[in-house]
C-alpha positions as CSV (number, residue, x, y, z in Angstrom):
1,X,-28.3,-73.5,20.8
2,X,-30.0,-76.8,21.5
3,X,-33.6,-76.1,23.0
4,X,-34.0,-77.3,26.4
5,X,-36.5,-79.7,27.0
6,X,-38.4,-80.1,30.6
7,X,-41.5,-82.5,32.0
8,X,-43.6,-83.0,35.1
9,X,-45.4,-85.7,36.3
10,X,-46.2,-87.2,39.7
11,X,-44.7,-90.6,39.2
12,X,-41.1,-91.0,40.1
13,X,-40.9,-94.1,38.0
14,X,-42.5,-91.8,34.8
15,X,-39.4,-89.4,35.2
16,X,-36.8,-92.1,35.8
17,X,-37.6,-93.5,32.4
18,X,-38.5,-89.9,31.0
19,X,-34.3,-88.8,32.3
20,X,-32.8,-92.3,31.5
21,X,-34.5,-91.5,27.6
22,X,-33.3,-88.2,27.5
23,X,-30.7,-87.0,29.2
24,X,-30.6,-83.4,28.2
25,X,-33.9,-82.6,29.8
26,X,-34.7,-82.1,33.2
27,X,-37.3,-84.1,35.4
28,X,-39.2,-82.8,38.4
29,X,-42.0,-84.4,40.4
30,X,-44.9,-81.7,40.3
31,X,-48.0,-80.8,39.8
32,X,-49.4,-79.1,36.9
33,X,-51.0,-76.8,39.3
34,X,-47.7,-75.6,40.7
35,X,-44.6,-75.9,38.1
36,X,-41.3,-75.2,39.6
37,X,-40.3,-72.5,36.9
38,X,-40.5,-68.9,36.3
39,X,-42.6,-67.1,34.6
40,X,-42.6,-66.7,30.5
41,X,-39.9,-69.2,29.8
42,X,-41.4,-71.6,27.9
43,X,-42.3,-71.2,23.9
44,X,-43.6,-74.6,23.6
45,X,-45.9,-76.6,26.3
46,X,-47.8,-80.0,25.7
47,X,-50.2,-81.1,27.9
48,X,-51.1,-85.1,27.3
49,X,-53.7,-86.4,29.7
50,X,-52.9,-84.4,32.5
51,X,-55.3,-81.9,34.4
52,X,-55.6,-78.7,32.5
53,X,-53.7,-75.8,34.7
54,X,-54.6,-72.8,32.3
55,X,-53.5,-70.0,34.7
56,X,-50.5,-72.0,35.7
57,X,-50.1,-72.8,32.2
58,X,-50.4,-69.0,31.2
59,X,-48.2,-68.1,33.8
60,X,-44.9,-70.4,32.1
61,X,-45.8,-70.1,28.4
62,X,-44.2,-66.7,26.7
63,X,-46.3,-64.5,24.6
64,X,-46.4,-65.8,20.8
65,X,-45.8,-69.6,22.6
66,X,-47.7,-72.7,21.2
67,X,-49.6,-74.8,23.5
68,X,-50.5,-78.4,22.3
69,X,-53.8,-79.6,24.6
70,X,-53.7,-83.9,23.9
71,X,-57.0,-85.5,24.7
72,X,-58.8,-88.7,23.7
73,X,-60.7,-88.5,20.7
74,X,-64.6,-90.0,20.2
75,X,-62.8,-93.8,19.6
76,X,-60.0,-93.8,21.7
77,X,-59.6,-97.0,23.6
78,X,-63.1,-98.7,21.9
79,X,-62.2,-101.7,21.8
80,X,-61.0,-102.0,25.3
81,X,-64.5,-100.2,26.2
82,X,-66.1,-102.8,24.0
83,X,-64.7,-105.4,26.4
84,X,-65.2,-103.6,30.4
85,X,-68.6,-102.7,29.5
86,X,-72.1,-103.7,28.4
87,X,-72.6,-100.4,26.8
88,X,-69.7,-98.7,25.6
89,X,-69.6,-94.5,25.3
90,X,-67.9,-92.6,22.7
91,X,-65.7,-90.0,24.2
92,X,-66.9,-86.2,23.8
93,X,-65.6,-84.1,21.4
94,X,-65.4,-80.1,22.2
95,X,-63.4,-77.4,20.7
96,X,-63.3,-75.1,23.7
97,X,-61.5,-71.4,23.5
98,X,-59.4,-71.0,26.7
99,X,-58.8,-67.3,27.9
100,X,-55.5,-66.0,27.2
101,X,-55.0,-68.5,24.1
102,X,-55.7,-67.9,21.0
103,X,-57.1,-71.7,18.8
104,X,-55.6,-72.2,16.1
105,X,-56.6,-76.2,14.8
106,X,-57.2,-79.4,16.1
107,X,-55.3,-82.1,14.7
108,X,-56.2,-85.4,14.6
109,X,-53.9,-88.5,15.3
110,X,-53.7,-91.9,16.4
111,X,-53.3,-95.9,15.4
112,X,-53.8,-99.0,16.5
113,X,-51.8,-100.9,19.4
114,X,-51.3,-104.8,18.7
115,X,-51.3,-105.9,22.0
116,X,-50.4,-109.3,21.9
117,X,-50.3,-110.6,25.7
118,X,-52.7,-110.3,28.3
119,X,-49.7,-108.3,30.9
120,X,-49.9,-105.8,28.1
121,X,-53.2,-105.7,27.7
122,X,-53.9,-105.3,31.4
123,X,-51.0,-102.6,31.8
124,X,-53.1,-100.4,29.5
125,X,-56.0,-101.0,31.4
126,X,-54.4,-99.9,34.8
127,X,-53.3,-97.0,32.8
128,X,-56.6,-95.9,31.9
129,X,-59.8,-94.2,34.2
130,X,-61.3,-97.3,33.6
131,X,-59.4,-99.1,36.3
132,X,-61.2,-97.5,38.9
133,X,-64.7,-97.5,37.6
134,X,-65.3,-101.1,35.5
135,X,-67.3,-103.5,37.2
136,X,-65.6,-106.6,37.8
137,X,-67.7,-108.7,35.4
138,X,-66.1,-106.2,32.6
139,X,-62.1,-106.6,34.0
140,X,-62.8,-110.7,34.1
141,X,-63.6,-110.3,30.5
142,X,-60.7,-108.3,29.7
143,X,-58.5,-110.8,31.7
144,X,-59.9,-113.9,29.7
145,X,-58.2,-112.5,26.7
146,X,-54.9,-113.3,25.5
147,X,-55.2,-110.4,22.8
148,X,-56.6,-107.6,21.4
149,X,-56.0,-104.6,18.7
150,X,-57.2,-101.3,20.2
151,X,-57.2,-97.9,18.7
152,X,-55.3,-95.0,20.2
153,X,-57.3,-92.1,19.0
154,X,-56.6,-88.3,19.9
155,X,-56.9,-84.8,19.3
156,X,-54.2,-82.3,20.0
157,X,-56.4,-78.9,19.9
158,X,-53.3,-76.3,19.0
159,X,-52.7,-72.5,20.9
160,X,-51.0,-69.6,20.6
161,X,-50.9,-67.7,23.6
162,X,-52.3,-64.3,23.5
């Protein structure tokens, strides 16, 4: 039997592409706080840059299921940070232990994005936090460049839950 597959997000246009890339899964707009499914029916659940839902989380993920927790790692997006602002910030690291899951490894991955026009380069940057909290002298910068190579650098902290 071919697992199924399912995803949330709260973009419409996110879950239009997500369903036109793979048809066998299904697509609801939702919030992590509230997923439209039953209880214990999931064995695996990623969360990538989304708010973190634990008991919601708990609730969906059977006994003995993996949970895969995607955050940005100490580098991610420095050279972008180089560029918005005067004094960039490494991201912070933690390995937290979550109630109900049990850790079993963080696992580090990543590369580097060639972005090689300024559309892409700002798309990234409207994906980002930073969008909303750069100073303008920092998004002029970024928009005076035709180019830029900028790491994608994560950490997928791994649980089982208990």
């Amino acid at each position: 039997r071919a697992p199924a597959l399912a995803g949330v997000d709260l973009s419409k246009h996110s879950l239009r592409w997500a369903a036109r890339a793979t048809p066998a899964g299904e697509f609801a707009v939702a919030s992590v706080y509230h997923l439209p499914v039953a209880g214990e029916r999931f064995d695996l659940l990623v969360d990538c840059f989304s708010p973190l839902a634990l008991g919601e989380f708990r609730r969906v993920l059977r006994p003995g299921g993996v949970f895969l927790y995607v955050v940005p790692a100490a580098r991610h997006l420095w050279e972008l940070k180089e560029v918005l602002y005067d004094q960039p910030y490494l991201n912070r690291e933690e390995a937290v232990p979550y109630e109900g899951f049990r850790y079993l490894d963080v696992v580090p991955a990543g590369g580097v994005l060639h972005l090689e026009r300024q559309e892409d380069l700002f798309d990234l940057f409207q994906m980002t936090p930073y969008y909303w909290k750069t100073p303008k002298a920092g998004a002029d910068r970024l928009r005076a460049l035709d180019r830029l190579d900028v790491t994608a650098d994560f950490r997928i902290h791994v649980f089982r839950r208990v």
